[in-house]
N, C-alpha and C positions, 0 to 999 in steps of 0.2 A: 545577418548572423554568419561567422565564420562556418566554413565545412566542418557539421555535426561527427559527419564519420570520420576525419583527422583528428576533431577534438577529442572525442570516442573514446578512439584507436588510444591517441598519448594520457588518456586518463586511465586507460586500461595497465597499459606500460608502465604506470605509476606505481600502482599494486592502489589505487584509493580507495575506501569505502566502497560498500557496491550500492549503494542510494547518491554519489556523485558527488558531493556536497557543493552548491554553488551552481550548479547546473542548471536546477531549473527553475530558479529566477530569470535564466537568461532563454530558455526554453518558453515560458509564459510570455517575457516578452517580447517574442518573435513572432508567435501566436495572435497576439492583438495587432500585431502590424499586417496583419494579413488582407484583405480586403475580403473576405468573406466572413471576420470575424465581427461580432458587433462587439458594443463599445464596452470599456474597462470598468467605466463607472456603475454601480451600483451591481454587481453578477449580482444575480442568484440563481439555483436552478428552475424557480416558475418562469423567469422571463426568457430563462435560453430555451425555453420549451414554448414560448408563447403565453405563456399563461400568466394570466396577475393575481395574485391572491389578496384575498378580500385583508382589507386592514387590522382588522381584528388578529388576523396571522400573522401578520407582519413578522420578519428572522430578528431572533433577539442575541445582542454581540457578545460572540466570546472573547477570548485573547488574540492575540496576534491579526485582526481581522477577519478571524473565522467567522462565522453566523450558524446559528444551530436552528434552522429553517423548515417551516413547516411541509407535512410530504406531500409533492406534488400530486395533482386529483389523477394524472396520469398511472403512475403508483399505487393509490390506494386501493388495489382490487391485487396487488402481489405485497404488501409489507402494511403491519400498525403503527400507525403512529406515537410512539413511544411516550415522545415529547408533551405529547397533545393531553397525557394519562398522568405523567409525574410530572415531579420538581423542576422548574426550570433554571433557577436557583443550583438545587443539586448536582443537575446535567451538565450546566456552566460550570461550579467547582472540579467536580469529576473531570472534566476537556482538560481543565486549567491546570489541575492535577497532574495529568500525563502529559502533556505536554512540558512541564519542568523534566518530567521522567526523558523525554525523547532526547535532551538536550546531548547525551553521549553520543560520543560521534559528528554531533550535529545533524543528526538526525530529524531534529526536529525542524533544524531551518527547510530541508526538503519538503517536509508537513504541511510548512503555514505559507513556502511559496507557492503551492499546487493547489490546496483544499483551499474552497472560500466558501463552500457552502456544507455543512453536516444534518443531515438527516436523519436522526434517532429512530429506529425502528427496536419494534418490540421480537425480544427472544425465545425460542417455544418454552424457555421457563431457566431458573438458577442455574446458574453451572455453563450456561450454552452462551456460546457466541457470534453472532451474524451479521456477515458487511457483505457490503454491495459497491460498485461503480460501474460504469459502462461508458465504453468509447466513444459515445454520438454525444456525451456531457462534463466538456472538459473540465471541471472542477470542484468538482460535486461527488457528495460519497456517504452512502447510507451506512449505518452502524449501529450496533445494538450498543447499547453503555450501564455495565455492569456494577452500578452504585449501590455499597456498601456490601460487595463481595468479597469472597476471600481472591486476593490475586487480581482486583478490579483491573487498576491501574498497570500492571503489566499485560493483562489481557486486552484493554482498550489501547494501550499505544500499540502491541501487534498489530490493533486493527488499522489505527489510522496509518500505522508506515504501509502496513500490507496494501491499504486503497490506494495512497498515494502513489506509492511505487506504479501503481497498475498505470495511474494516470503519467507518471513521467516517462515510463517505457511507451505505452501510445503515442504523447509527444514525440518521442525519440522516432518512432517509426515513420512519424509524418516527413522525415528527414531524411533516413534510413535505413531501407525494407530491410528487413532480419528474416521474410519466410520468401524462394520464390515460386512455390506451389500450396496457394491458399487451400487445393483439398487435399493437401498430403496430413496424417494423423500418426498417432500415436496414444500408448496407455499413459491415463494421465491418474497418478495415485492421489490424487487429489479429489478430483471426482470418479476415482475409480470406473473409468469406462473408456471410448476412444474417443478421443479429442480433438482439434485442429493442434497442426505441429505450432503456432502460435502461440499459443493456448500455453501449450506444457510452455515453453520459450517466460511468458510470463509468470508461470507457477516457480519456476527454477528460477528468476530474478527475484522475484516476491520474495520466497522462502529463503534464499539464501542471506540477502541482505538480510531479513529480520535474526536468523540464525549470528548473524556476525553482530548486528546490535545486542543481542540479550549475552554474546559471549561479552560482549565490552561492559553489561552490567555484572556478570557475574565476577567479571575481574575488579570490579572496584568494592574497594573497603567497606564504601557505607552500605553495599548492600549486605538483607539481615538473612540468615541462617534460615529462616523462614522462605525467602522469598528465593534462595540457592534453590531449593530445593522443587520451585517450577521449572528456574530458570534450567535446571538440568534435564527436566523431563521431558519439556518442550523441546530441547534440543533434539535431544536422544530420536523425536518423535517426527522432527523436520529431517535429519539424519539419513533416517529409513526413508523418509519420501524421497528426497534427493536421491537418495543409491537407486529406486527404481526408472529416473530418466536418467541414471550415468552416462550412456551412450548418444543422448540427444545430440551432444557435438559432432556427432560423425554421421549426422543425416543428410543426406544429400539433397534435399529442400532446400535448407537453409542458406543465405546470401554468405556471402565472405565473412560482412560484419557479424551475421547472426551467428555463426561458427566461430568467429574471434569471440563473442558477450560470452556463448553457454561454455567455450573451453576456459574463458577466465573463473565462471562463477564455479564449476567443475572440479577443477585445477586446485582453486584457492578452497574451496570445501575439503579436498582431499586432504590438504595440505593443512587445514585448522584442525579438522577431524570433530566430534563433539560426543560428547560422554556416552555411553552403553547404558541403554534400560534397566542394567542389573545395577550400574552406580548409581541410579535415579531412585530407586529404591532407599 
């Protein structure tokens, strides 16, 4: 694979998307050539964990080759099995649903080159929404899915880009360290407490990109009056998080590259701006 941090670097230069588009197709498969990766054929997360799940579980297919897969027995003492409770039916339309939605930007091609495995986890109840991934499981991403809510379908593609993102920035690191003081920290308003400067580095990629997709829905015609009317609150709401790592670019941790990523996503936040809690109203 070409030098990640030159490619990076001129994609940054571009002004592109902050989810990359086309990236990380090429990211996955550099990953599988590796020698410590096993083989492409069949992921799921029971087997990248070791574990075989009895057949009766077996992952049932969504779109694009996603698999909405049963939760690993690893898992099951931190998240419910969502899937295991409802429609599986319903679960697959709902995926299939927002995934039409991600299509702005191309957003969604980032979605279904990274995610191969989904994990339905159940939400402390209406209204809430809860995802998961983690960096020792590259493709794989737990999600609550909020069928037949108000606002479903743009609260679950939040989720799936939010995971995904997580997953191609981890990629990205594999290539090109972004912290070089793994214990240096910071407030991270996201979990509201101190953080690995990391940590906040992926909240500020996460958040910004989904900020710049739901602006690219709000600009398009077919969306309804109804659904403005998240799209502005949620912003209003990433807005505020972002303004409390404003200064993250100018941490002294961070690598070159990691100070060129958080001055792009910074810079260009500053520069789109996004509605006021009083317009959300």
């Amino acid at each position: 694979m070409a030098d990640i941090g030159v490619e990076l670097d001129a994609r940054i230069a571009a002004g592109e998307p902050f989810w990359l588009p086309g990236l990380a197709d090429a990211l996955v498969e550099d990953f599988w050539s590796t020698p410590q990766a096993t083989t492409q054929t069949g992921y799921t997360t029971a087997r990248w964990l070791g574990e075989m799940p009895p057949f009766a579980d077996a992952p049932h297919n969504s779109r694009e080759g996603l698999t909405i897969e049963p939760l690993p027995k690893v898992f099951q003492g931190r998240f419910r099995d969502a899937a295991a409770m409802g429609s599986h039916i319903a679960i697959r339309a709902a995926i299939d649903t927002t995934l039409t939605q991600l299509t702005a930007g191309d957003a969604g091609g980032t979605v279904t080159h990274l995610v191969r495995a989904i994990h339905v986890i159940e939400a402390p109840g209406p209204g809430y929404d809860i995802s998961h991934s983690e960096p020792s499981i590259p493709f794989s991403i737990f999600v609550s899915v909020p069928v037949g809510e108000r606002h479903g379908t743009l609260r679950l593609a939040e989720s799936l880009l939010h995971e995904a993102l997580h997953l191609q920035l981890t990629l990205l690191e594999r290539h090109v360290p972004m912290v070089l003081d793994t214990a240096a920290t910071g407030y991270s308003p996201w979990q509201q407490s101190q953080r690995p400067l990391s940590g906040l580095l992926h909240g500020l990629y996460v958040f910004a990109a989904i900020d710049q997709w739901l602006a690219l829905l709000d600009a398009a015609p077919s969306t309804s009056s109804e659904d403005r009317i998240y799209l502005t609150r949620r912003r209003a709401e990433i807005a505020e998080e972002i303004a409390d790592v404003a200064t993250l670019a100018d941490a002294p941790s961070l690598t070159p590259t990691g100070h060129h990523l958080a001055s792009w996503l910074l810079t260009s936040q500053e520069r789109t701006g996004a509605p006021s809690h009083q317009a959300a109203r």
